[in-house]
C-alpha positions in Angstrom: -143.1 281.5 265.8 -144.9 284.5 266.5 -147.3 286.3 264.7 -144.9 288.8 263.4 -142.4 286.1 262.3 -145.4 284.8 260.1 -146.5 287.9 258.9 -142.2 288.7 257.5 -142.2 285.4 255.8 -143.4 286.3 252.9 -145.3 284.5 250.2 -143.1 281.6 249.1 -144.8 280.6 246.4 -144.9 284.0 244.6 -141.0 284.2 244.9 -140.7 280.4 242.9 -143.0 281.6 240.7 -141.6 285.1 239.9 -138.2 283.4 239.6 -139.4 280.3 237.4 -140.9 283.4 234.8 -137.8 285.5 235.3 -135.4 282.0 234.2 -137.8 281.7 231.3 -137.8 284.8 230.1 -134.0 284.6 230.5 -133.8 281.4 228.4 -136.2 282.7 225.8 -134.2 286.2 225.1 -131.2 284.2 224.8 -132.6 281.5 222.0 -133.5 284.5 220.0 -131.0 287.2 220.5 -127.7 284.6 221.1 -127.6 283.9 217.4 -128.0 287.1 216.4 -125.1 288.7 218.8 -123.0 286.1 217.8 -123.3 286.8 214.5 -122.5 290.5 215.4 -119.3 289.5 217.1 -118.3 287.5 214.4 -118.8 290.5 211.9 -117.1 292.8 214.3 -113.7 290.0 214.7 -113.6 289.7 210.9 -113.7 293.6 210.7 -111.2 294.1 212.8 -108.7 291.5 211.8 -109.3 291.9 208.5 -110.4 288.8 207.9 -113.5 287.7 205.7 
């Protein structure tokens, strides 16, 4: 390799480690907001088919 190949790789590590925080903040938005837009959608069914 030469030394401009090593320079482009990048930092490996950083990228695992931005994605790991990025999938856990994923995860965590979801355990608190998937309840609540569920409930929404349910509201916004029964409103619609006049159900409920």
């Amino acid at each position: 390799m030469t030394e401009t190949a090593e320079a482009e790789r990048g930092d490996v590590p950083g990228w695992v480690l931005v994605t790991l925080m990025t999938a856990g903040l994923v995860v965590a938005l979801w355990a608190v907001a998937g309840p609540l837009l569920e409930d929404a959608f349910r509201q916004a069914i029964s409103s619609v088919t006049g159900q409920g």
